[in-house]
Phi, psi and omega in degrees: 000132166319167163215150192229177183244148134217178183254135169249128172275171200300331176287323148246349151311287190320241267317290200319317181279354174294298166299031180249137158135177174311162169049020188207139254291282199262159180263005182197168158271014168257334152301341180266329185270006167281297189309338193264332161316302215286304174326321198278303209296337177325294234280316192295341183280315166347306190284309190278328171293355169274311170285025184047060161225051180267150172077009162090352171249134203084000000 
């Protein structure tokens, strides 16, 4: 699997780490920033199937 870097400001890294640890949504933060990827690119495959851009054209 790839690993990228970016920069987060600090205020969402603390939000993001409130839902990290035992007992709580995701086991890490990079599982929560996969998870949040795989949700956006969903809602955005959503968006283009309403506009007819589905499969990459236009």
């Amino acid at each position: 699997m790839p690993k990228i870097s970016l920069d987060m400001p600090s205020e969402l890294l603390d939000d993001l780490k409130i839902h990290v640890g035992d007992d709580k949504k995701f086991v890490s933060v990079a599982d929560a920033v996969r998870t949040a990827c795989r949700k956006m690119l969903d809602q955005l495959d959503a968006i283009d199937s309403r506009h007819g851009r589905i499969g990459g054209e236009g």
